[in-house]
C-alpha positions in Angstrom: -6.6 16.7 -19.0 -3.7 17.6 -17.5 -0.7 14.5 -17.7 1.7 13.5 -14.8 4.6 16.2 -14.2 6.8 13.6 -12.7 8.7 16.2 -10.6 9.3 14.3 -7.7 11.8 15.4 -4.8 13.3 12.1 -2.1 13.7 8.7 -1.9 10.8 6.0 -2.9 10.3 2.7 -0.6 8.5 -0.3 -1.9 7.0 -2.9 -0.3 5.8 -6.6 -1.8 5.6 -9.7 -0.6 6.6 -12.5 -3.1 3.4 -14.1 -1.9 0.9 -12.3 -2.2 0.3 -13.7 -5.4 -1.1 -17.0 -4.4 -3.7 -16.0 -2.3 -7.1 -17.1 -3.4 -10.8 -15.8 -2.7 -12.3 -18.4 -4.3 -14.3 -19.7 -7.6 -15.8 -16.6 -9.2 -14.6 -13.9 -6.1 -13.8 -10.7 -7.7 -11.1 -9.6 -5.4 -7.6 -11.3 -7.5 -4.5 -11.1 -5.0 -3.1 -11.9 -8.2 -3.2 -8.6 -9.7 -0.2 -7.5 -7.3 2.1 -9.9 -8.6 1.3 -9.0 -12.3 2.1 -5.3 -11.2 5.2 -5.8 -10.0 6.0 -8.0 -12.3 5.1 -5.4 -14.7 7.3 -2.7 -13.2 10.2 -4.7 -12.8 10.7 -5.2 -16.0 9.8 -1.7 -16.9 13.4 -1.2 -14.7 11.9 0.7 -11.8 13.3 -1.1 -9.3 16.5 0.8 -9.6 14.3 4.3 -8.6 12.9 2.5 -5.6 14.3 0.9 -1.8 12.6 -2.3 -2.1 11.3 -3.9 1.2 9.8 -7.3 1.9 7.3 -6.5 4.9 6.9 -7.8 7.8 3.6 -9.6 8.9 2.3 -7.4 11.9 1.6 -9.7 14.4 -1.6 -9.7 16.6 -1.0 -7.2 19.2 -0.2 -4.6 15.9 -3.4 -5.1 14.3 -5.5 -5.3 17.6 -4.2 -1.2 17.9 -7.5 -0.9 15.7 -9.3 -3.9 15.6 -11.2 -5.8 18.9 -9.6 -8.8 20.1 -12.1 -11.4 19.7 -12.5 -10.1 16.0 -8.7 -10.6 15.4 -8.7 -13.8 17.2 -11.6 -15.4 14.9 -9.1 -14.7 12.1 -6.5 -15.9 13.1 -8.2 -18.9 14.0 -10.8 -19.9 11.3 -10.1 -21.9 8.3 -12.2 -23.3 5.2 -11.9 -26.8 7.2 -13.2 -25.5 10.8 -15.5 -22.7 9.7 -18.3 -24.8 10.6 -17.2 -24.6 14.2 -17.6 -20.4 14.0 -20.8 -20.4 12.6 -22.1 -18.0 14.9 -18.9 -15.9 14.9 -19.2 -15.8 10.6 -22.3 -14.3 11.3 -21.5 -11.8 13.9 -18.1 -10.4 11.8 -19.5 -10.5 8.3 -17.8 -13.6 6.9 -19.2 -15.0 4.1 -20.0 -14.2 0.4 -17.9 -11.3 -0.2 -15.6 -11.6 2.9 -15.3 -15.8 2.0 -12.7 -17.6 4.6 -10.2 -19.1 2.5 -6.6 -20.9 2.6 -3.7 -18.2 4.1 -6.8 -15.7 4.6 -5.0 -14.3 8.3 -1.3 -14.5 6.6 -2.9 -12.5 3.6 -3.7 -9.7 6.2 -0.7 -9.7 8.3 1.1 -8.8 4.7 -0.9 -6.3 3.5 -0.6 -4.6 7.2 2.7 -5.1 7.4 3.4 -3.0 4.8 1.4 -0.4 5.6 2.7 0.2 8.7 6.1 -0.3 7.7 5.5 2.2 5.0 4.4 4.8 7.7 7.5 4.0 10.0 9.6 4.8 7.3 7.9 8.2 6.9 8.0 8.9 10.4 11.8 8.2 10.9 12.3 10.5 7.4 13.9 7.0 5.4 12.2 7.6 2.7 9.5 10.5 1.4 7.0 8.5 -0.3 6.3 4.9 1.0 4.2 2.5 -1.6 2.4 -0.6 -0.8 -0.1 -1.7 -3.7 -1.0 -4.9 -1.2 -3.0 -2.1 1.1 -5.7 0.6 0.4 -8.2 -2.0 2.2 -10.9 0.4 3.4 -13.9 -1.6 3.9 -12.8 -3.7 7.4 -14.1 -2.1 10.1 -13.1 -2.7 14.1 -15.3 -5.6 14.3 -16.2 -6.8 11.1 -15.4 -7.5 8.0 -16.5 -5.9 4.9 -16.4 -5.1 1.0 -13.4 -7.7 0.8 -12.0 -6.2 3.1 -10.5 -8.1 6.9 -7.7 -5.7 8.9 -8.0 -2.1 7.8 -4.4 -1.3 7.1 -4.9 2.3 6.5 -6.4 2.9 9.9 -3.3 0.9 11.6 -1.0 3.1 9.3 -3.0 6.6 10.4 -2.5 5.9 14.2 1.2 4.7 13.7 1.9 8.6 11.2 -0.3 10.2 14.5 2.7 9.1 16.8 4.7 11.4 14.8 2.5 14.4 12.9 -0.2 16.0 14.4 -2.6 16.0 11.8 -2.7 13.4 8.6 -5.0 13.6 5.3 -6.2 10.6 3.9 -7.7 10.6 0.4 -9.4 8.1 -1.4 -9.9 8.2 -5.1 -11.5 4.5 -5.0 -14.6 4.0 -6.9 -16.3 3.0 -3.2 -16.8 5.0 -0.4 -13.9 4.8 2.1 -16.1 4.0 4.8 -13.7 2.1 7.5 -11.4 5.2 7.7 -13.7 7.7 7.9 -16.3 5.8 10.5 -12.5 5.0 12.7 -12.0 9.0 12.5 -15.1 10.6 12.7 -14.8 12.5 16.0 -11.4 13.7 15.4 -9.7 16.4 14.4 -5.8 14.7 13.4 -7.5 12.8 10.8 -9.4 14.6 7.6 -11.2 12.5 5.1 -11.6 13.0 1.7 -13.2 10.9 -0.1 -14.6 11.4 -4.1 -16.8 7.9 -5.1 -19.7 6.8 -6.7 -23.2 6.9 -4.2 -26.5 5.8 -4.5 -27.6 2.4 -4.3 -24.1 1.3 -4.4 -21.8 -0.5 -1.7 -21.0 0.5 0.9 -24.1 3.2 0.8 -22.5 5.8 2.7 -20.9 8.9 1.8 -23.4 11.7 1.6 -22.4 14.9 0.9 -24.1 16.1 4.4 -21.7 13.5 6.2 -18.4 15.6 7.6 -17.9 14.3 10.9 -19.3 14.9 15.0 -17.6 16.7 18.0 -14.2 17.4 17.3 -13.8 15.7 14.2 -17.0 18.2 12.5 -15.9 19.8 8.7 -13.2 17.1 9.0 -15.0 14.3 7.2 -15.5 15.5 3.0 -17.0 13.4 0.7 -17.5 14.3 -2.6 -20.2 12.0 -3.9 -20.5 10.8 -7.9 -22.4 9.5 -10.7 -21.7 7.2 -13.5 -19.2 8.0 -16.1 -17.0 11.0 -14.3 -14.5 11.3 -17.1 -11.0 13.2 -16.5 -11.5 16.4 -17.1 -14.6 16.9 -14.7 -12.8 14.4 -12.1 -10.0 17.1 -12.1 -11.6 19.8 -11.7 -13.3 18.8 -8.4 -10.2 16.8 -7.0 -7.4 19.8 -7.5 -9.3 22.4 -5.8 -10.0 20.5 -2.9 -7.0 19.0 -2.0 -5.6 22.1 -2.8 -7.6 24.1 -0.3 -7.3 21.2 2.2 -3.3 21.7 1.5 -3.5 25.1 2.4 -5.8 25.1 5.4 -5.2 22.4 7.6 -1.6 21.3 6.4 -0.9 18.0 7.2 2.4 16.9 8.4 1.8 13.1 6.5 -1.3 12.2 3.8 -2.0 8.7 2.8 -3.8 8.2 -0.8 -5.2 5.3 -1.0 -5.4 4.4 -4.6 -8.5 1.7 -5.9 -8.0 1.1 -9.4 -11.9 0.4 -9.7 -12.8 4.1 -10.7 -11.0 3.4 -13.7 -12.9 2.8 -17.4 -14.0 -0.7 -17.9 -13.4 -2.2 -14.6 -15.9 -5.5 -13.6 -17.8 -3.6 -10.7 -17.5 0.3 -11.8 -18.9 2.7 -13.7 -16.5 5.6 -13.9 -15.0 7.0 -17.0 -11.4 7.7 -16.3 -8.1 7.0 -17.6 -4.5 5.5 -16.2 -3.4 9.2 -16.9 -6.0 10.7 -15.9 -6.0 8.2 -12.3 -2.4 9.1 -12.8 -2.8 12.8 -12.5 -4.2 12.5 -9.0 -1.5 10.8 -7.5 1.1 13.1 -8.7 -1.4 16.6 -8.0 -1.2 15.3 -4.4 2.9 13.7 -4.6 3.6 17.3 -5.9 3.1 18.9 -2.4 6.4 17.4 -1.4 4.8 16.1 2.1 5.5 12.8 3.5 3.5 10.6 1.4 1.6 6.6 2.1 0.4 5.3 -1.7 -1.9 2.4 -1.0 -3.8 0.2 -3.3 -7.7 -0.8 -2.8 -10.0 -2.0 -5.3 -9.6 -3.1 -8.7 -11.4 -5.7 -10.5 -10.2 -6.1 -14.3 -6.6 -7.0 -13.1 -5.0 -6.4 -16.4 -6.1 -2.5 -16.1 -5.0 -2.5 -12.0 -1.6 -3.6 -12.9 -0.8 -1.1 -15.6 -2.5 1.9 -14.1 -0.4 1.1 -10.3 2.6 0.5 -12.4 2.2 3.5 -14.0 1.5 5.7 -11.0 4.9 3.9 -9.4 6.6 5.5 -12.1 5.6 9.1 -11.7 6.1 8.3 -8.0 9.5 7.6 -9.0 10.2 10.6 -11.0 9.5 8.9 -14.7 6.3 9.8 -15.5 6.7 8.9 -19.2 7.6 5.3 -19.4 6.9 4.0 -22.9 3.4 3.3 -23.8 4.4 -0.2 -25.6 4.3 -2.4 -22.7 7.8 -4.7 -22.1 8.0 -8.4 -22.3 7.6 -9.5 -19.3 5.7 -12.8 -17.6 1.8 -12.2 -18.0 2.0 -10.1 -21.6 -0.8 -12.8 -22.7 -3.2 -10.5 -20.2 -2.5 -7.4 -21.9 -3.8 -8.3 -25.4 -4.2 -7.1 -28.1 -3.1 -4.1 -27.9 -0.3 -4.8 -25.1 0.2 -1.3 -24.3 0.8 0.6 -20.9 -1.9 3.1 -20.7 -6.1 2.3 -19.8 -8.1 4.9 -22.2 -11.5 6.4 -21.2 -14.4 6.0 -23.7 -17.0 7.6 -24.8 -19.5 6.4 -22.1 -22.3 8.8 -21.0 -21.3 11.2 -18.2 -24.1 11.6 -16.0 -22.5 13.9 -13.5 -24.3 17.4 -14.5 -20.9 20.6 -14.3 -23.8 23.1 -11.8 -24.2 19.9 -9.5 -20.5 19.5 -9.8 -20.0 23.0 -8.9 -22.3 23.1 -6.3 -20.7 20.2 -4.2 -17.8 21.7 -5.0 -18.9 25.2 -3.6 -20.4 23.7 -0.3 -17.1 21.7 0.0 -14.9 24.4 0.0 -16.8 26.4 2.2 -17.1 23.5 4.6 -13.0 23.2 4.4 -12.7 26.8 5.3 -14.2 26.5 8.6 -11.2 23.8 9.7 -9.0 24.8 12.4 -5.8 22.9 13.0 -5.9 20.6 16.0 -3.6 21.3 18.9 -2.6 17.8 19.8 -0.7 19.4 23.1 2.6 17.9 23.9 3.0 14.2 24.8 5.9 12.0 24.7 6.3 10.2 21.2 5.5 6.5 21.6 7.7 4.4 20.0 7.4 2.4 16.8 6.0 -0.5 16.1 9.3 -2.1 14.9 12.2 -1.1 13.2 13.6 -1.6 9.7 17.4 -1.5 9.9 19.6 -0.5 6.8 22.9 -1.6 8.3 24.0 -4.9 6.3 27.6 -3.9 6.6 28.1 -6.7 9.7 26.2 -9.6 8.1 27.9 -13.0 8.8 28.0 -14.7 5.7 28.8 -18.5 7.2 25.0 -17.8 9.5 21.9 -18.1 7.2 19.9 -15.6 8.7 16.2 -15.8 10.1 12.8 -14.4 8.6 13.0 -11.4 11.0 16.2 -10.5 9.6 15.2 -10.9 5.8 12.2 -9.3 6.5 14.4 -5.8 7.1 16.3 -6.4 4.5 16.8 -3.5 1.7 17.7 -4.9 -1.9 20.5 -3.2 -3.6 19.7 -2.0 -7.2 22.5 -4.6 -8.3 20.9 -7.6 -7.0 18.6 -7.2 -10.3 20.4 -8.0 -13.6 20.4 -6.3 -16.6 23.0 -8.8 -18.0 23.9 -8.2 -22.2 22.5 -12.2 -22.3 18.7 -11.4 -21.1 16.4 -11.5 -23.9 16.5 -7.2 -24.9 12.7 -7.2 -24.3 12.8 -8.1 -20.5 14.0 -4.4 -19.3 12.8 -0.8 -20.1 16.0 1.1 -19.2 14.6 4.2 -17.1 17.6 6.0 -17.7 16.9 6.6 -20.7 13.5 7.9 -19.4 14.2 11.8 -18.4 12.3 12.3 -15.8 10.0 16.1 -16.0 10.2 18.6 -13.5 -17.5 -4.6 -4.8 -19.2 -5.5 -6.2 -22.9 -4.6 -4.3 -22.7 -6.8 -2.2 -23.2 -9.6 -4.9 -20.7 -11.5 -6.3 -21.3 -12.0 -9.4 -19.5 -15.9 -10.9 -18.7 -14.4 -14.6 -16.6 -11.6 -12.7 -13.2 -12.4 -12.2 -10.4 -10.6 -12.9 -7.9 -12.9 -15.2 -6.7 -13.0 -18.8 -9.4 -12.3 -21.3 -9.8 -16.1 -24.1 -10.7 -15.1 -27.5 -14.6 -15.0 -26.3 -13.6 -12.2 -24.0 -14.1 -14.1 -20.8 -11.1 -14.2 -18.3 -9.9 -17.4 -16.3 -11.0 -17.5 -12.9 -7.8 -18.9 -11.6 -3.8 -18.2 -12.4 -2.2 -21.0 -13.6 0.9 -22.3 -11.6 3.3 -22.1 -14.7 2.8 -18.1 -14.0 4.5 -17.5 -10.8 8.0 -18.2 -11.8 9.4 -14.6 -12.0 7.7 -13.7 -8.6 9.6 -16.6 -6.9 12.7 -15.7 -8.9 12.6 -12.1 -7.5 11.8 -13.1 -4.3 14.5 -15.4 -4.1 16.5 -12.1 -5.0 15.6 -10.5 -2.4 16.6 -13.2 0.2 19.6 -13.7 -0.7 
């Protein structure tokens, strides 16, 4: 297995949502919005936010998400509630919302977030304010134009795609989820600007698409790749499948932006998969694809054994940030309970059965390859550049300090690195010093009520819901950043 390099050239943008946190699916939902406050709560006090331009995004608004999505679809979100869903009954129906796309409390403001910083991820690519743009709230590839799906409402990917297309000709997107990244692929099927890649597990499992025999119509034909799985990939056979490919991909079409969207669910041990692979080996991905030095969206996704999500996408923000080795002994920070018993950084595979064959490895991998050679590049012609959807400002210097300024204006807002402490008086096991780091060179459909994402008790259950004692830090940070 080959481990993280770390050599990492630009700035880093971040984007959370003090939040996010307290959104809730419901009793015995899989999907934890939870899981993104335990990771940055993890890699704050790991000290990354002094590698990273930290953002609080903006909610897109209707008329960005409707870019993608059909109006009618958008409007029933914005509109339905657990208190009036009886009113939509017909519309629940007709958009998928129900068991594993629930309506619940904040479910539209949950979407406008996670969209929000996607797209404002991709604007800062485009303007060239940052070279790698993370948003762990996104990666939701399910949603589709008109319907919900696989947890999944508002595709943020797709929204981020078409804002990158106003500026780059062609864009990658890779998906190294455990699920089939069905909404992108089906949004760019018949077009050239887009490739897919996409390496998950298929056969009856959600979403049930994905065949190997499935690279795209008209245009878009050798531009749809999906690389399809069994259980127990481990890292070593994952590798050698992923690194050729994007490597040929690299060469041959040469995008000018790639988004990598980032489910934690293909690692070992998580609730609803059945893959084999490591943080570091998950790890190695994200920085084999980082290493090509091209504008670069990193994007969450799945995830279900939250504990294992936070560590591995804390992890992956540190190579991301140049500090590939952060230490293995996990700090002190506000949800160490979940990390028991050993409370270390890294998710190891096991020795689980790997029933991917190497000659049928080799043989996708063959056919693949050959497919990828028969990719032109698109000629997208000249056009005028629209422009974008907002702007995030950097200028602070003319601030008023006797006007209290409005959510708009927070919500462009870059946080210095000073505005966290690393005062002599904190307890010595909040903060991981990354100076002192050199850097190197769905569940089917069914969801099931004992799967749930939250701290394990000693009979190795987890608790469905995060108590309210948990969320101090998040608000404390968030109230740093509005200040």
């Amino acid at each position: 297995m080959d481990e993280a390099t770390g050599a990492r050239k630009g700035k880093v943008c971040y984007f959370y949502d003090g939040t996010v946190g307290n959104y809730y699916y419901g009793q015995g939902h899989p999907m934890k919005p939870h899981r993104m406050r335990m990771t940055h709560n993890l890699l704050m006090n790991y000290g990354l936010f002094k590698k990273m331009q930290i953002f609080r995004p903006r909610h897109a608004t209707e008329s960005d998400v409707t870019k993608f999505h059909s109006d009618d679809y958008v409007d029933f979100l914005r509109l339905v509630t657990p208190d009036n869903k009886e009113e939509y009954s017909r519309q629940l129906a007709k958009y998928n919302v129900g068991d594993d796309c629930p309506v619940f409390d904040g479910m539209w403001k949950l979407c406008q977030i996670s969209s929000g910083g996607s797209i404002g991820g991709a604007i800062r690519l485009n303007n060239h304010d940052n070279d790698i743009a993370i948003n762990w709230s996104g990666g939701l590839h399910h949603a589709k134009k008109s319907e919900a799906s696989g947890f999944c409402y508002i595709n943020d990917i797709n929204l981020a795609i078409l804002e990158l297309l106003k500026r780059h000709d062609r864009v990658l997107y890779i998906d190294i989820d455990i699920h089939h990244g069905d909404g992108v692929e089906e949004a760019f099927y018949t077009t050239d600007r887009v490739l897919s890649v996409s390496f998950h597990k298929f056969g009856e499992f959600f979403p049930g698409t994905g065949d190997l025999k499935d690279i795209g119509s008209e245009l878009g034909k050798y531009h749809a790749i999906n690389f399809p799985l069994k259980d127990g990939i481990d890292d070593e056979n994952y590798h050698q499948i992923f690194k050729p490919i994007i490597q040929s991909i690299m060469d041959i079409y040469r995008p000018g932006a790639i988004v990598l969207q980032c489910g934690a669910d293909s690692l070992c041990g998580d609730r609803l998969g059945c893959f084999n692979l490591s943080s570091k080996g998950h790890g190695a991905c994200v920085d084999f694809v980082a290493s090509f030095n091209t504008p670069l969206l990193v994007l969450g996704g799945g995830g279900y054994t939250i504990r294992n999500v936070a560590r591995a996408w804390c992890y992956e923000t540190g190579i991301l940030c140049g500090i590939p080795d952060l230490p293995d002994d996990l700090p002190y920070n506000d949800y160490i309970e979940y990390y028991g018993p050993d409370y270390k950084l890294h998710v190891p595979s096991t020795n689980m059965e790997n029933l991917n064959a190497r000659d049928s490895l080799e043989k996708y991998k063959a056919k693949i390859l050959d497919n990828i050679r028969r990719i032109g590049r698109p000629n997208a012609g000249q056009h005028e550049i629209p422009s974008d959807a907002w702007h995030y400002s950097d200028d602070e210097e003319d601030d008023d300090p006797d006007n209290r300024r409005n959510l708009r204006d927070l919500d462009n807002r870059i946080h210095r690195n000073d505005e966290y402490s690393d005062s002599e008086d904190e307890d010595d096991r909040r903060h991981v010093d990354v100076e002192e780091v050199k850097p190197k060179g769905r569940n089917n459909s069914q969801i099931n009520g004992e799967v749930s994402g939250q701290p394990e008790n000693s009979e190795g259950e987890e608790k469905d819901e995060p108590s309210k004692n948990q969320s101090n830090l998040i608000e404390a940070n968030q109230d740093n950043m509005e200040q």
